[in-house]
Phi, psi and omega in degrees: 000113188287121178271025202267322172309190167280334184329296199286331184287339169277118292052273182253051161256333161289315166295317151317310171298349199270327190288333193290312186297308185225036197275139175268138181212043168225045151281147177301316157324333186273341180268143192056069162287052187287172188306343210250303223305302193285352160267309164300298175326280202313316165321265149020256175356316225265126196049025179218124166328134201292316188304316189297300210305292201322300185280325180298329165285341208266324174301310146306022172227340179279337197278313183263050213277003170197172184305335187272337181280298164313313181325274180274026169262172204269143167309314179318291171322297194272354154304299165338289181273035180232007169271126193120330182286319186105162157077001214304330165333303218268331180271001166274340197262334196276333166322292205286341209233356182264324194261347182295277190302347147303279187312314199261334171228038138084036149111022183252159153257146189298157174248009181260162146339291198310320179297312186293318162309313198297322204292156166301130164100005194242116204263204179280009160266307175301318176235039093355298156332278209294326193294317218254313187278339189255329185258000205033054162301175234216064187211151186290169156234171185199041176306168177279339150297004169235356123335290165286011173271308174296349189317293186267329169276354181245343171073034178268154205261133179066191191220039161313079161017268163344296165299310169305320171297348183274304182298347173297335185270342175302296169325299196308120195260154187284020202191146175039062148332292212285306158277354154300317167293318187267333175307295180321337222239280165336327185276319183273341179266343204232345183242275194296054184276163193309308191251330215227033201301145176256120219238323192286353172255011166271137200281003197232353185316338173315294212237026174263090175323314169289342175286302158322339197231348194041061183221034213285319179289352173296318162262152292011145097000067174343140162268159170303144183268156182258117165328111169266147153315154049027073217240123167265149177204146179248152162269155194227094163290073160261141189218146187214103165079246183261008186265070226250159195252129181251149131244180184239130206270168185318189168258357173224173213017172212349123171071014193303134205087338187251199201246171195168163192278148171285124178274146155229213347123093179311312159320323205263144206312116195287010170258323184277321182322312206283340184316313187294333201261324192228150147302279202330140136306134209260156190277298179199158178240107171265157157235145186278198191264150185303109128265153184258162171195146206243126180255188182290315198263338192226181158206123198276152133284116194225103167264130194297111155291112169246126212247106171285115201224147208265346160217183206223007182295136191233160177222150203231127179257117175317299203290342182263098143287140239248178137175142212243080168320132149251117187272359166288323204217081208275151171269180214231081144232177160317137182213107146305131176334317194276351171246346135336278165299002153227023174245354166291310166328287177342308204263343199274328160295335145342274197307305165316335189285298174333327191276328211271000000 
């Protein structure tokens, strides 16, 4: 695909003026852009809105304020300041991938494509990214907002890859990188939007072929959805005084690493279930309302067990590790959301018993 017409050269000379005019250039990331500050952001990012993104980054750049601070800090700690974000795959990976660029290039982060493609959690748009916002290389991107951008201006058909990278690349101008790239993003989050696009404040409507045809919800182009499973589970809220019993999940699929209440079976009887974890006699059992929560392959069902114990004798399991929440005095680990969100019930229930 030739870049020898004008197209590509109107192209992103409208997106860049447009980006001078109404383009964001206050994001925290953008000041003092280095490569790592611009490695965290883009990580962040990935499926998660910039407004959700923004107080979880700037807290995590005070905690982590450079690679050698991630590097040897405990998973635990940086699962913490990644609860809530989702995704947790991506703060194992940024760990995991802190201690690689420690050991293999002496605390720098690489500067070529190929090193930065290699790295864990960084696929070929992301570190495009990094390469293009913090050093202005020279690399196309294909985040889902310059996806649906390129979508509704070439009006392509079906959802090939392949194809979309040629036009990213088509497009891609030899100069002022850096703001081309946030432009392109920026254009796909705030004008060229999923459902609702402001199609009369966009710099490319001239020459935008789905616009031009009024046909904009149409692109991107869906894949067929796939039926997902249905997967139960109950959660077992045992609690003693101020006291809820976490357990800590594998380190690979859902929430991996981080802590959260012990599941059982939605069938299976929560007294025999309770046996490996407690001595105590348990007190009274209530259950709270079904959450629900929907991943790409499955959609989880979670019944709140709340479990009342007249003691707290824990018999400890190596392959399970164990821990005894102080919801008064909470410790700085990884929390899955969904236990996040019920040790909050918690603690304001607590705080009401105290008060009356």
């Amino acid at each position: 695909m030739s870049k020898t017409n004008s197209a590509s050269i109107w192209f992103s000379k409208q997106v860049l003026a447009w980006y001078q005019r109404s383009g964001r250039k206050d994001l925290p990331w953008q000041q003092n852009p280095s490569l790592y500050r611009v490695w965290v952001s883009e990580i962040m990012l990935q499926q998660t809105q910039v407004k959700t993104v923004i107080p979880y980054y700037l807290k995590f750049m005070q905690q982590f304020p450079d690679i050698s601070k991630l590097a040897v800090a405990e998973i635990d700690l940086v699962l913490h300041y990644w609860s809530g974000l989702g995704y947790y795959s991506r703060a194992r990976n940024l760990h995991k991938t802190a201690q690689i660029i420690q050991d293999q290039y002496q605390g720098q982060f690489p500067t070529q494509f190929e090193q930065v493609f290699a790295l864990p959690g960084i696929g070929r748009s992301t570190a495009g990214a990094i390469l293009a916002l913090a050093l202005e290389q020279i690399h196309p991107i294909l985040d889902g907002n310059v996806k649906r951008v390129l979508a509704r201006y070439q009006m392509i058909e079906g959802w090939s890859e392949k194809v979309f990278w040629q036009w990213a690349e088509y497009y891609l101008p030899q100069q002022s990188i850096r703001a081309y790239t946030q432009a392109m993003m920026d254009l796909g989050a705030n004008i060229c939007t999923r459902t609702q696009p402001q199609c009369k404040q966009c710099p490319l409507q001239l020459r935008c072929q789905a616009y031009q045809n009024q046909c904009q919800l149409e692109f991107p182009q869906k894949k067929p959805k796939k039926s997902r499973p249905i997967q139960k589970k109950r959660l077992l809220i045992l609690q003693y005084n101020n006291q809820i019993l976490l357990q800590q999940r594998p380190p690979t699929g859902i929430w991996g690493g981080l802590w959260s209440f012990p599941e059982c079976d939605w069938e299976q009887e929560i007294t025999q279930f309770c046996l490996p974890f407690i001595s105590g006699t348990i007190a009274s059992i209530r259950y709270g309302e079904v959450i629900q929560h929907d991943f790409s392959h499955f959609r989880l069902q979670l019944l709140p067990c709340y479990i009342q114990l007249k003691s707290k004798d824990l018999q400890v399991s190596e392959s399970k590790p164990l821990l005894w929440y102080n919801l008064a005095q909470p410790p700085a680990i990884g929390l899955a959301k969904p236990t996040t969100d019920l040790i909050q019930q918690l603690q304001l229930t607590t705080n009401l018993r105290k008060n009356q």
